[in-house]
N, C-alpha and C positions, 0 to 999 in steps of 0.2 A: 475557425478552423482548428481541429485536436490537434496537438502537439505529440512530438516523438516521446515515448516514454521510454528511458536507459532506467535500466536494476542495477542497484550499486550489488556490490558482490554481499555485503555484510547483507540484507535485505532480500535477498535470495535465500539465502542461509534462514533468515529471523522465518520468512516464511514456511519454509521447508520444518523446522523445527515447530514451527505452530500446529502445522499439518499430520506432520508425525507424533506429537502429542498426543493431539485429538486421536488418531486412530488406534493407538495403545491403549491409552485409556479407555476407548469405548467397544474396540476389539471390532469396528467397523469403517468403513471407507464413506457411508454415508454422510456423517457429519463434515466433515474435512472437503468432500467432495462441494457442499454447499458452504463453509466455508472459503473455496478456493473458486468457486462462484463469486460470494460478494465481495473476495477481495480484486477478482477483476472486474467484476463492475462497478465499482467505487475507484480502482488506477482509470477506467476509462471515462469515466466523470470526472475525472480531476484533470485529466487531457484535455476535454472538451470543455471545463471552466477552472481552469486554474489558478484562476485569485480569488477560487472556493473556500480556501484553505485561509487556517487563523494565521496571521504572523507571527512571528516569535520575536523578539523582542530583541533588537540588537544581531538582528542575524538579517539572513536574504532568506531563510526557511519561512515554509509555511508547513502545517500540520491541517489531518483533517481525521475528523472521531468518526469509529463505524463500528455501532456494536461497542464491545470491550477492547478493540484495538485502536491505533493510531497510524496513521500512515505520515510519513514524514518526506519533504520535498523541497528544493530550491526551483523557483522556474526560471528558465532560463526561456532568450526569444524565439527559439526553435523546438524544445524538448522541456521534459521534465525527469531530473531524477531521482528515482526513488531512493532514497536512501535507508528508511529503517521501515519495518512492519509493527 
């Protein structure tokens, strides 16, 4: 069963600023659009397996690579929150 996914606020932010990057720099909505694609298919993969994710050492986090970013996550037994992009 997928789990509830919460966006911590910083994580919002990290996304939004990836987003907005890409489309200055490329002076198009294209790229960004398909980046903001696989980063919800990759939060909804992590919903529906989330001890997908590497552990970190000494924490209750788990992390998961996609592309050139990281997504980073505690699961908890109902939800997962994202907390950085």
């Amino acid at each position: 069963m997928a789990k509830r996914i919460i966006w911590a606020r910083e994580a919002v932010a990290d996304r939004i600023q990836i987003l907005d990057y890409w489309y200055s720099r490329l002076g198009s909505k294209d790229y960004s659009i398909k980046l903001d694609n696989m980063f919800k298919e990759t939060i909804q993969f992590i919903s529906n397996f989330p001890n997908i994710g590497r552990e970190i050492e000494n924490r209750k986090e788990r992390f998961v690579v996609k592309d050139n970013y990281q997504v980073f996550y505690p699961c908890e037994e109902d939800s997962i929150k994202i907390l950085h992009t």
